[in-house]
C-alpha positions in Angstrom: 73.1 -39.7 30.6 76.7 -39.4 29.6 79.6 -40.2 32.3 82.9 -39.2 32.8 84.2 -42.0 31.8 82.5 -42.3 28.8 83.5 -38.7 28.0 87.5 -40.0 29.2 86.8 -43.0 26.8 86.2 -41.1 23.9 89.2 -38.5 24.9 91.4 -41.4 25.0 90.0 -42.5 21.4 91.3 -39.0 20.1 94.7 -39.4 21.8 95.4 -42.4 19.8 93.6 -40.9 16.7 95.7 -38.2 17.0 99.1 -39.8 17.1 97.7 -41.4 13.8 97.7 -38.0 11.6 100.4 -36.8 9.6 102.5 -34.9 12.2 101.9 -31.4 10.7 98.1 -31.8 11.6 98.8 -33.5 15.4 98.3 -30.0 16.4 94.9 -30.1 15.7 94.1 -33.0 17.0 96.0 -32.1 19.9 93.6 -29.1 20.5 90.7 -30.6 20.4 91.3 -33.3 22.5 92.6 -29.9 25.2 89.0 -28.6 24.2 87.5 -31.9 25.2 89.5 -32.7 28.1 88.4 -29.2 29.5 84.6 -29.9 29.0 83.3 -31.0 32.2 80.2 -29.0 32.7 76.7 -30.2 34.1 75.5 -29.5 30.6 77.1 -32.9 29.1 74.8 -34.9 31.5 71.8 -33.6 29.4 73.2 -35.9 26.5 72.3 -39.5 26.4 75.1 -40.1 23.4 78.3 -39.7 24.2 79.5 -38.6 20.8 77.1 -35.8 20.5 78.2 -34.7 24.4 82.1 -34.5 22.9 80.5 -32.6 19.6 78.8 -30.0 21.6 81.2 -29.4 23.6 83.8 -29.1 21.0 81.2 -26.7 19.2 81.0 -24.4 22.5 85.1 -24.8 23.2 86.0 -23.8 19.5 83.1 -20.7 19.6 84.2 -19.9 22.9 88.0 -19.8 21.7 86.7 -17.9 18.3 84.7 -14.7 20.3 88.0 -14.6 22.9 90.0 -13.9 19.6 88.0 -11.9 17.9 87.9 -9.7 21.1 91.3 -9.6 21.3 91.5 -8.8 17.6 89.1 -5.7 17.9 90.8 -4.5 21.1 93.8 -4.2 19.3 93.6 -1.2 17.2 91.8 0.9 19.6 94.9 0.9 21.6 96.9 2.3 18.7 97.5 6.2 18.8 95.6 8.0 16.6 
């Protein structure tokens, strides 16, 4: 079963990782460490890896993040007059 501190030991691993990239892609790292920081559900217990815990919930955060925009991208032009 996965902790959170093994879940803060890998977000800590991709702080420093991130500080290692070029500066124009430190915003990427950057998210996904937000992605993981905000992945605390109950559902990360069910891993007994910690790595495939962070992956999943990267996977959810990023398809969670996708569907909000795409949302927001099909909302748009129904607000336009016709």
């Amino acid at each position: 079963m996965v902790s959170e501190a093994d879940m803060k030991k890998v977000i800590d691993h991709w702080k420093r990782g991130t500080r290692a990239l070029r500066l124009p892609e430190q915003r990427h790292g950057e998210y996904l460490v937000h992605l993981l920081e905000h992945a605390n559900g109950p559902a990360l217990k069910h891993f007994d890896d910690y790595l495939e815990a962070a992956t999943f919930a990267l996977f959810i955060g990023l398809l969670r993040d996708l569907e909000r925009r795409d949302v927001e991208i099909t909302e748009v032009p129904s607000s336009l007059p016709h």
